[in-house]
Z-matrix of the N, CA and C atoms (Angstrom, degrees):
N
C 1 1.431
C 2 1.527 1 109.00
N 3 1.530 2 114.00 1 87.27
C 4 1.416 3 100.35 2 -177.09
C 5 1.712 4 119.86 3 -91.23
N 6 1.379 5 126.39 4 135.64
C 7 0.981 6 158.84 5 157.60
C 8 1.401 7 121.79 6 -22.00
N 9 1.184 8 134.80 7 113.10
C 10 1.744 9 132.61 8 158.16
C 11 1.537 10 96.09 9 -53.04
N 12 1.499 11 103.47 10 174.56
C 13 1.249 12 118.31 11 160.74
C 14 1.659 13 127.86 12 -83.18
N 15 1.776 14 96.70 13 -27.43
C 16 1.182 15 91.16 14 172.82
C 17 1.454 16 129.67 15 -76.81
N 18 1.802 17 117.58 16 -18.61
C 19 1.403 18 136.33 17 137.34
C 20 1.695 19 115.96 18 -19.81
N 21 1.628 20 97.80 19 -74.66
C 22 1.413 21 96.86 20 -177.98
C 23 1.865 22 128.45 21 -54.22
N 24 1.508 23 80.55 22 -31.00
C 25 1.976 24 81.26 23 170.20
C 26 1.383 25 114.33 24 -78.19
N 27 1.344 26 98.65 25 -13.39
C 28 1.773 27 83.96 26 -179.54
C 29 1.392 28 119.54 27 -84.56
N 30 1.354 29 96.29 28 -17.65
C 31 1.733 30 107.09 29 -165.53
C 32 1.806 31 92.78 30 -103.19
N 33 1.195 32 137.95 31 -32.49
C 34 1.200 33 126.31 32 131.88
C 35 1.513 34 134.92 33 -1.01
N 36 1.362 35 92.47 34 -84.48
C 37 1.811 36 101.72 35 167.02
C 38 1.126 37 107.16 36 -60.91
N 39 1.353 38 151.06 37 -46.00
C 40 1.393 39 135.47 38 -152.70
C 41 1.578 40 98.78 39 -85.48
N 42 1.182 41 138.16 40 -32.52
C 43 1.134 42 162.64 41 170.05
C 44 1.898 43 103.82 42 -44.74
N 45 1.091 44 109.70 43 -52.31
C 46 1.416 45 125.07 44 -173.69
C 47 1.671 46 107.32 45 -35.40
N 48 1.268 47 116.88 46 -63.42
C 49 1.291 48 122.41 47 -169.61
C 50 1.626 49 122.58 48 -96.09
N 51 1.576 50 101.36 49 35.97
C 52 1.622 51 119.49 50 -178.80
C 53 1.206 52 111.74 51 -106.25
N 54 1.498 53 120.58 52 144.69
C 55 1.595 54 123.56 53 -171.86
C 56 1.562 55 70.40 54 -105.38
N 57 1.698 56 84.37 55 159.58
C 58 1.610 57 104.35 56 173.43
C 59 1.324 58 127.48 57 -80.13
N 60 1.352 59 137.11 58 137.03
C 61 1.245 60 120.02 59 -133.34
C 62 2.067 61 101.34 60 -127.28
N 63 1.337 62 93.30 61 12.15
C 64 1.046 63 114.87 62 178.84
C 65 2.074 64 127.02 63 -156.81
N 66 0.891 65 122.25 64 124.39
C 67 1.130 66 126.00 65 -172.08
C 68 1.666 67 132.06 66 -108.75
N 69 1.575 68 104.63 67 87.43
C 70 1.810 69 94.43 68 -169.79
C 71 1.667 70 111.13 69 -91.43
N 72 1.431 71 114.72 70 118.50
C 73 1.508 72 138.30 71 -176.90
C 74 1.486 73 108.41 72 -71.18
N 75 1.051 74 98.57 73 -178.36
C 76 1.158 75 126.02 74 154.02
C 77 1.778 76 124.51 75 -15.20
N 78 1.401 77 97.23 76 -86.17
C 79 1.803 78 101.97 77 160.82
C 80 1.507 79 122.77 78 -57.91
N 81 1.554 80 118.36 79 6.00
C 82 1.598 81 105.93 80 172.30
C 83 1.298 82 130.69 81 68.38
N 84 1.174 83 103.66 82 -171.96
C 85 1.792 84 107.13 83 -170.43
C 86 1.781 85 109.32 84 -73.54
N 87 1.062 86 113.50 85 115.19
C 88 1.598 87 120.77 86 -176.87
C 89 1.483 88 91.84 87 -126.69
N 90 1.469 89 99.80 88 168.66
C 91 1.572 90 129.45 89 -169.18
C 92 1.718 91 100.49 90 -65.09
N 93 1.554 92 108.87 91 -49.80
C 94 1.631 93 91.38 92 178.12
C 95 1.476 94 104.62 93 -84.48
N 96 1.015 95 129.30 94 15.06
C 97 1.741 96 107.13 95 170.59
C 98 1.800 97 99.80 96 -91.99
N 99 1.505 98 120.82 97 -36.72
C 100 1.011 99 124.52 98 -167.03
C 101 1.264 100 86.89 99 -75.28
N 102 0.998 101 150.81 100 -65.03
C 103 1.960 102 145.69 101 178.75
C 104 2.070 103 99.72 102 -24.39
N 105 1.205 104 110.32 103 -68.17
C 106 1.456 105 99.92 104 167.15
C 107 0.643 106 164.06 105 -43.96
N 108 1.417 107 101.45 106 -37.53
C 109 1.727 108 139.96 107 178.40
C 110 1.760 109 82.05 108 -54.90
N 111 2.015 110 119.24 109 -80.47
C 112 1.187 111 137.34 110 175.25
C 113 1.441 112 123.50 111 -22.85
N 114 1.470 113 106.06 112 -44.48
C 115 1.677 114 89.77 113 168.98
C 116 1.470 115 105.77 114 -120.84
N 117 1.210 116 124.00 115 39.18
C 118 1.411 117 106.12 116 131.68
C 119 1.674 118 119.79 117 -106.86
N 120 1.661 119 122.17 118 -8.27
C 121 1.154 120 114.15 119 139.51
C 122 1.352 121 126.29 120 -39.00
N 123 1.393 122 131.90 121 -41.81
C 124 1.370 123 144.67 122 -176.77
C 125 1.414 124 112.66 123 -71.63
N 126 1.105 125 117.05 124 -33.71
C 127 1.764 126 120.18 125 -170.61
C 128 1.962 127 100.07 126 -93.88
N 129 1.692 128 99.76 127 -32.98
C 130 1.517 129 96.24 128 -166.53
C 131 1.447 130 114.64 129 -108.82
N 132 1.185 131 111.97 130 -13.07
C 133 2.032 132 122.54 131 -156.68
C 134 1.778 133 122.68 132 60.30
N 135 1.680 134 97.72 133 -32.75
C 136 1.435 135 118.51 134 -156.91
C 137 1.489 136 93.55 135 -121.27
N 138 1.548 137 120.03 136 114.97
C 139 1.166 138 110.38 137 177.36
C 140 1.920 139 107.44 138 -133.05
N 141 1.427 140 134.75 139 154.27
C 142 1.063 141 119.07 140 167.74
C 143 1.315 142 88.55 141 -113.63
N 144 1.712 143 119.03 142 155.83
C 145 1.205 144 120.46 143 173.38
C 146 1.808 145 114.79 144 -144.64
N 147 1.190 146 124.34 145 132.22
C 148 1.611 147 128.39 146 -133.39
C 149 1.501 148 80.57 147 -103.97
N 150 1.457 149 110.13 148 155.45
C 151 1.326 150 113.74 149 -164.15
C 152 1.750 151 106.77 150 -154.28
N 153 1.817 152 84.55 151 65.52
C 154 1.624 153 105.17 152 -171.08
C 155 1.993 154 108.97 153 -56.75
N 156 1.264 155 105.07 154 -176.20
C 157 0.856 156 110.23 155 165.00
C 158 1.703 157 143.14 156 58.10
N 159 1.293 158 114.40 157 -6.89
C 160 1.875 159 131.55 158 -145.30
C 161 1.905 160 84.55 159 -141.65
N 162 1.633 161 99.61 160 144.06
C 163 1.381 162 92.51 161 157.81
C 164 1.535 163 126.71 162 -87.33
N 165 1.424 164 113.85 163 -123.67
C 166 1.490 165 103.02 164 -175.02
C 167 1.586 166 117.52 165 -118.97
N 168 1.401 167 113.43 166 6.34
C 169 0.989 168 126.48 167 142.97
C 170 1.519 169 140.22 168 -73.77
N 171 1.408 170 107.87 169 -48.03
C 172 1.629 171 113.80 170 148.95
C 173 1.395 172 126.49 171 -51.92
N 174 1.409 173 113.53 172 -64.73
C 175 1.115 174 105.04 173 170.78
C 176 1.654 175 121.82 174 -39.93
N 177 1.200 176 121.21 175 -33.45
C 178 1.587 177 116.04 176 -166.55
C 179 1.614 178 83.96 177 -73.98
N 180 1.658 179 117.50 178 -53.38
C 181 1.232 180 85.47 179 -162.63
C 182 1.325 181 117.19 180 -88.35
N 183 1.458 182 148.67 181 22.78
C 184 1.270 183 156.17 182 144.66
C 185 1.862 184 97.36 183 -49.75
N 186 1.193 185 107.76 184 -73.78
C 187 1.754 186 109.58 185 175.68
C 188 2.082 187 115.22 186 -23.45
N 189 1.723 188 77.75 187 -62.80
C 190 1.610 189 81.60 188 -168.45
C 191 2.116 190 99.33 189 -67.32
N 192 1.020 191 99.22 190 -18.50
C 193 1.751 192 95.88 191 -173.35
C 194 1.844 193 96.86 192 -63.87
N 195 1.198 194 117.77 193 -55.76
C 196 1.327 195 131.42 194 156.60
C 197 1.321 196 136.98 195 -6.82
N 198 1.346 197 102.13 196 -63.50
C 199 1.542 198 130.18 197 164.81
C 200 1.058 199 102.48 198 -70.42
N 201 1.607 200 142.14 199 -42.28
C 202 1.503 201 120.01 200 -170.45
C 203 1.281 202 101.17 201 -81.94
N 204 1.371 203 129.85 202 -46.50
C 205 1.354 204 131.70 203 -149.45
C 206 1.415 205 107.18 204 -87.28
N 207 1.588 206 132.10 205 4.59
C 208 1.532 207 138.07 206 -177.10
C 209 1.240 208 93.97 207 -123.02
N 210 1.416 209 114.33 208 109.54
C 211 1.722 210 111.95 209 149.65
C 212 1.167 211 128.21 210 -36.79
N 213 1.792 212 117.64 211 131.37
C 214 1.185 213 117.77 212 179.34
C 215 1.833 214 140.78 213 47.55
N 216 1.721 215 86.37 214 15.47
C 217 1.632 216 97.19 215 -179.57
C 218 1.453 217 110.59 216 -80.26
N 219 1.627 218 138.05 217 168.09
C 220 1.113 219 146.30 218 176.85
C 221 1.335 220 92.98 219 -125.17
N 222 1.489 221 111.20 220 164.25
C 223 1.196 222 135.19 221 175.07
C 224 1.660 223 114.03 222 -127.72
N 225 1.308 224 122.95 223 97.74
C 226 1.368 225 134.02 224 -150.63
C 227 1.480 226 100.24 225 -94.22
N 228 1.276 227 122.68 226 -48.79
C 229 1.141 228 110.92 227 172.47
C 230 2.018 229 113.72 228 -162.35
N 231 1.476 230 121.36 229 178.08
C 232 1.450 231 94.96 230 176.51
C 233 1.732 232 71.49 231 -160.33
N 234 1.712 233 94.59 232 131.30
C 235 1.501 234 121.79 233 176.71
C 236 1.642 235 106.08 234 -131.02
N 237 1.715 236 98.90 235 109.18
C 238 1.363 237 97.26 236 -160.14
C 239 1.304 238 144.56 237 35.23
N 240 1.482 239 124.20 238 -84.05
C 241 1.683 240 117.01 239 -178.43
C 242 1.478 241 102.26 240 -102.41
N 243 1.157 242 125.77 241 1.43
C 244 1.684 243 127.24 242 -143.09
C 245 1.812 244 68.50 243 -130.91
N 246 2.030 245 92.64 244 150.70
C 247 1.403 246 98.95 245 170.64
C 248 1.774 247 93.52 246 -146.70
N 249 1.221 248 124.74 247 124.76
C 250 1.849 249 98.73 248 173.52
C 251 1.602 250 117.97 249 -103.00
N 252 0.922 251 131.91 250 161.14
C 253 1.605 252 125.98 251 -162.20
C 254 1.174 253 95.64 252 -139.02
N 255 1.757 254 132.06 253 159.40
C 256 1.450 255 129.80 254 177.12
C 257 1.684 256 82.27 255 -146.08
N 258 1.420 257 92.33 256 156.61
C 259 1.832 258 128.34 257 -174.22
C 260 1.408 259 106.28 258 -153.83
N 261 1.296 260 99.76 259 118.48
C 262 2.066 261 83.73 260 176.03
C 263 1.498 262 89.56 261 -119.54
N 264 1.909 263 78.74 262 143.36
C 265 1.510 264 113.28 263 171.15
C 266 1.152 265 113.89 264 -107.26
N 267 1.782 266 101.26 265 125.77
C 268 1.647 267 122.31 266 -170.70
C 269 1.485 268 109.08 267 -60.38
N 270 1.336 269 97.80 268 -37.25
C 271 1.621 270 100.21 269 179.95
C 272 1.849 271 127.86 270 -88.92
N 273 1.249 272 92.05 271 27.89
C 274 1.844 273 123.18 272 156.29
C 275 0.950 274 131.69 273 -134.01
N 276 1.431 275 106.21 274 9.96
C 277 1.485 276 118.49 275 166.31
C 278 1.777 277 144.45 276 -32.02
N 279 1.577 278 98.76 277 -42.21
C 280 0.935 279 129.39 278 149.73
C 281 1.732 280 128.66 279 -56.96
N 282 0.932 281 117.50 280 -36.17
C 283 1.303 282 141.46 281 -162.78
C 284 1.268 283 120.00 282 -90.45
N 285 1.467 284 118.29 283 -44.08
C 286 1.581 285 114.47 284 -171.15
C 287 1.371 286 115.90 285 -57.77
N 288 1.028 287 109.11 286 171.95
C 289 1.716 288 139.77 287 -152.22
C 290 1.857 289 104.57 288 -85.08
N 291 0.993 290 136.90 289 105.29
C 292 1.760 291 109.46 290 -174.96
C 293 1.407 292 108.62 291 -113.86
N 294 1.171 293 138.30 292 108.91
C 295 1.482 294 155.41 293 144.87
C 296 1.180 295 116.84 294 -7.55
């Protein structure tokens, strides 16, 4: 589902004032972190996710590993260790937040 730009600024800003809601260490992207990552996409749409441990080559490709291995996730933006990703859920449709 790719994104306008004016999308990305919006989800940008809303993004701004989010603690990360997930934390990949040391041991990296594993099956239950990617299980988490997924449903807290599901509970939040808007997620930042901290990306301890890896330099800046890993990290990019931890991100892009991310994007392939999560259905229908986006990758909104990545500021140093922090990366935030958006997924929209049909069944909050009703619900989201509007700027």
């Amino acid at each position: 589902m790719p994104l306008d730009p004016e999308q990305k600024r919006a989800l940008k800003k809303q993004a701004h004032h989010l603690k990360p809601v997930v934390i990949i260490g040391q041991h990296g992207l594993k099956e239950g972190v990617l299980a988490e990552i997924d449903s807290a996409l599901d509970a939040h749409e808007l997620i930042k996710i901290k990306l301890a441990g890896a330099d800046k080559a890993e990290r990019e490709t931890i991100r892009q590993d991310i994007v392939d291995r999560i259905q229908g996730i986006v990758s909104i933006q990545m500021i140093g260790r922090t990366a935030v990703f958006y997924r929209a859920n049909p069944d909050k449709k009703g619900k989201r937040r509007r700027n």
